[in-house]
C-alpha positions as protocol buffer text, in pm:
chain_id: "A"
residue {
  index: 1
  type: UNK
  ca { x: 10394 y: 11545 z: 10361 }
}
residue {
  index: 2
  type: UNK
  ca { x: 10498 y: 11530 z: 10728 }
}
residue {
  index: 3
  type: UNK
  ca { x: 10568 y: 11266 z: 10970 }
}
residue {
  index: 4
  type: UNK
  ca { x: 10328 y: 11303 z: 11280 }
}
residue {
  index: 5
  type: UNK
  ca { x: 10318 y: 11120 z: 11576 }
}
residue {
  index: 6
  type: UNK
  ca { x: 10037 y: 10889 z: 11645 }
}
residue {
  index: 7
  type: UNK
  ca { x: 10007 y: 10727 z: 11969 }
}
residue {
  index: 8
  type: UNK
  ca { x: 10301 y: 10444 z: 11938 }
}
residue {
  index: 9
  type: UNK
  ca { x: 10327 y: 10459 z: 11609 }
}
residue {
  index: 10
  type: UNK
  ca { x: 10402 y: 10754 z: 11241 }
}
residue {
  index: 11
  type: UNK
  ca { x: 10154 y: 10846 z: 11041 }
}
residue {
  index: 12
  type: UNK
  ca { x: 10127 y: 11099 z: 10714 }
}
residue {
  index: 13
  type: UNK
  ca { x: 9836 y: 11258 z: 10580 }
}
residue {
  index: 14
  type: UNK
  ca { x: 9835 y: 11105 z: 10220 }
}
residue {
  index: 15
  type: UNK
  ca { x: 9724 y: 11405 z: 9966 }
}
residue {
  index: 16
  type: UNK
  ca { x: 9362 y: 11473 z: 9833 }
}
residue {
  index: 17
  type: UNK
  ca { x: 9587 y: 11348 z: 9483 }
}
residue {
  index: 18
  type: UNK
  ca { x: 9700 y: 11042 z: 9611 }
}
residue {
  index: 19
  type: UNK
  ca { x: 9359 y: 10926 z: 9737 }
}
residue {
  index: 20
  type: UNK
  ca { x: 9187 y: 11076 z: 9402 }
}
residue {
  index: 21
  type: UNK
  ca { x: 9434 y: 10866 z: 9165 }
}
residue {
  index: 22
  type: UNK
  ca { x: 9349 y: 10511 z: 9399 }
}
residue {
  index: 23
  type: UNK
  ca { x: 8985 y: 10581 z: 9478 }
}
residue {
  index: 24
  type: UNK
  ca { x: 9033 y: 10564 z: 9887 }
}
residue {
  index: 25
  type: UNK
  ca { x: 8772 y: 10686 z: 10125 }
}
residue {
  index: 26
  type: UNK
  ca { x: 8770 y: 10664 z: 10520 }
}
residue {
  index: 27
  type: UNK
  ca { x: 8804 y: 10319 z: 10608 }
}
residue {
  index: 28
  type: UNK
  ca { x: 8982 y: 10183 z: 10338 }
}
residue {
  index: 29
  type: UNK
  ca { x: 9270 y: 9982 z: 10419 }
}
residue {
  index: 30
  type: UNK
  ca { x: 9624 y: 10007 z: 10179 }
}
residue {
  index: 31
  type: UNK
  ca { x: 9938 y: 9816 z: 10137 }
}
residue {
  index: 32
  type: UNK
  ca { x: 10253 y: 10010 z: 10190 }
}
residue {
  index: 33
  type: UNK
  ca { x: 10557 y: 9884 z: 10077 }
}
residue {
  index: 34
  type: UNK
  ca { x: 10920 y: 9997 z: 10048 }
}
residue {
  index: 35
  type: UNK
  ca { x: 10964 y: 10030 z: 9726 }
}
residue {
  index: 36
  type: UNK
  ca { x: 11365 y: 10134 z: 9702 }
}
residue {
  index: 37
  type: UNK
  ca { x: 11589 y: 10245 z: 9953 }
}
residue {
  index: 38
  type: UNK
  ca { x: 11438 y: 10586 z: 10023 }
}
residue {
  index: 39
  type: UNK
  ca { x: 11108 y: 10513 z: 9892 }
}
residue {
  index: 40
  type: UNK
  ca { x: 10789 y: 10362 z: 9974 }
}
residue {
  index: 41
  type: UNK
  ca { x: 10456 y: 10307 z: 9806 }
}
residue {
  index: 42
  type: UNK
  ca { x: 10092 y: 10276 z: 9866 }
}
residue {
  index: 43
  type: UNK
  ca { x: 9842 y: 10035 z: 9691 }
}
residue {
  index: 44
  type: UNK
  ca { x: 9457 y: 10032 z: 9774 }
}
residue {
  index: 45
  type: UNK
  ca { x: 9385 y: 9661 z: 9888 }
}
residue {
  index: 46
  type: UNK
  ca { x: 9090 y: 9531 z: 9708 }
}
residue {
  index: 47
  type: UNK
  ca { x: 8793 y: 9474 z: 9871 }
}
residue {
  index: 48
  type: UNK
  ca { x: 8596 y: 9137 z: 9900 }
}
residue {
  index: 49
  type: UNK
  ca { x: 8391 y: 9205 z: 9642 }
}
residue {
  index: 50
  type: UNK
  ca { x: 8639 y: 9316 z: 9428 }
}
residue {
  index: 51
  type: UNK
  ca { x: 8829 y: 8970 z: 9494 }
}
residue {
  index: 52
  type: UNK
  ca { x: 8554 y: 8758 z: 9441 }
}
residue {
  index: 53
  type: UNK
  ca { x: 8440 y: 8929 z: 9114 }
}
residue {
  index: 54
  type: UNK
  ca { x: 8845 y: 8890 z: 8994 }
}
residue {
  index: 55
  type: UNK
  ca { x: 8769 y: 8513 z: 9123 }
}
residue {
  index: 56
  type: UNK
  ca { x: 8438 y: 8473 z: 8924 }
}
residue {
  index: 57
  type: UNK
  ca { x: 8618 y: 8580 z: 8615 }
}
residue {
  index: 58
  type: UNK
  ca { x: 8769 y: 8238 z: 8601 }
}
residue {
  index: 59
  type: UNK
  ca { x: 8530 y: 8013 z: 8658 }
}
residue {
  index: 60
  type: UNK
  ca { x: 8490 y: 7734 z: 8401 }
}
residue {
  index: 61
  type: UNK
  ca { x: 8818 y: 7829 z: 8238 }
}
residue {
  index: 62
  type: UNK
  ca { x: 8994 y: 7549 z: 8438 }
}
residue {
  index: 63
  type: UNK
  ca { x: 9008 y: 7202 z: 8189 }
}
residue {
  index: 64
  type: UNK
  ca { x: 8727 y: 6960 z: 8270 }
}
residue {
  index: 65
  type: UNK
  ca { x: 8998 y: 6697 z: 8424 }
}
residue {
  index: 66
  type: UNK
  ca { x: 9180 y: 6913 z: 8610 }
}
residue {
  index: 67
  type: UNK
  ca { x: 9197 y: 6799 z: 8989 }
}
residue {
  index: 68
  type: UNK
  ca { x: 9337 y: 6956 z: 9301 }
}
residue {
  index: 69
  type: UNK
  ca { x: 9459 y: 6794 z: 9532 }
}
residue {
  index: 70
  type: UNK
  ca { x: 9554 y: 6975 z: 9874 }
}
residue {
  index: 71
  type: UNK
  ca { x: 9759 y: 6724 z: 9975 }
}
residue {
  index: 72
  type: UNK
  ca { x: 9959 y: 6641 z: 9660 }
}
residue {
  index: 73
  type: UNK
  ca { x: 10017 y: 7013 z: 9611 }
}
residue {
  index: 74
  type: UNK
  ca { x: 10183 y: 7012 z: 9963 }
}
residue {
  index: 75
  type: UNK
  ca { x: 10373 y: 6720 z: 9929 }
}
residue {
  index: 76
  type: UNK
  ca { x: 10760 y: 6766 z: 9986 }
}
């Protein structure tokens, strides 16, 4: 891959691999994060749906007297 410039900012082209292996299509956004000192990596960021399903997945699995409190979790 190579560096390009792009406007203020760097971009690479990932690989038709790369966006194969995570699923991406145009408009998808990604995490990129350095992942060692000369390395970096790129994670497809789920999508709402995606969350929300991951979300649903839990429901009812919380015990029936189980409270939350905002403001006793952010107590200090």
């Amino acid at each position: 891959m190579q560096v390009s410039k792009w406007g203020n900012s760097l971009a690479i082209r990932l690989p038709v691999s790369v966006v194969e292996v995570l699923g991406l299509k145009a408009g998808d956004d990604v995490e990129v994060r350095v992942a060692g000192e000369d390395q970096f990596e790129v994670k497809r960021t789920p999508s709402n749906r995606e969350v929300l399903a991951r979300l649903r997945k839990f429901r009812g699995l919380l015990p029936a007297d189980f409270k939350f409190d905002r403001l006793e979790a952010n107590e200090r």
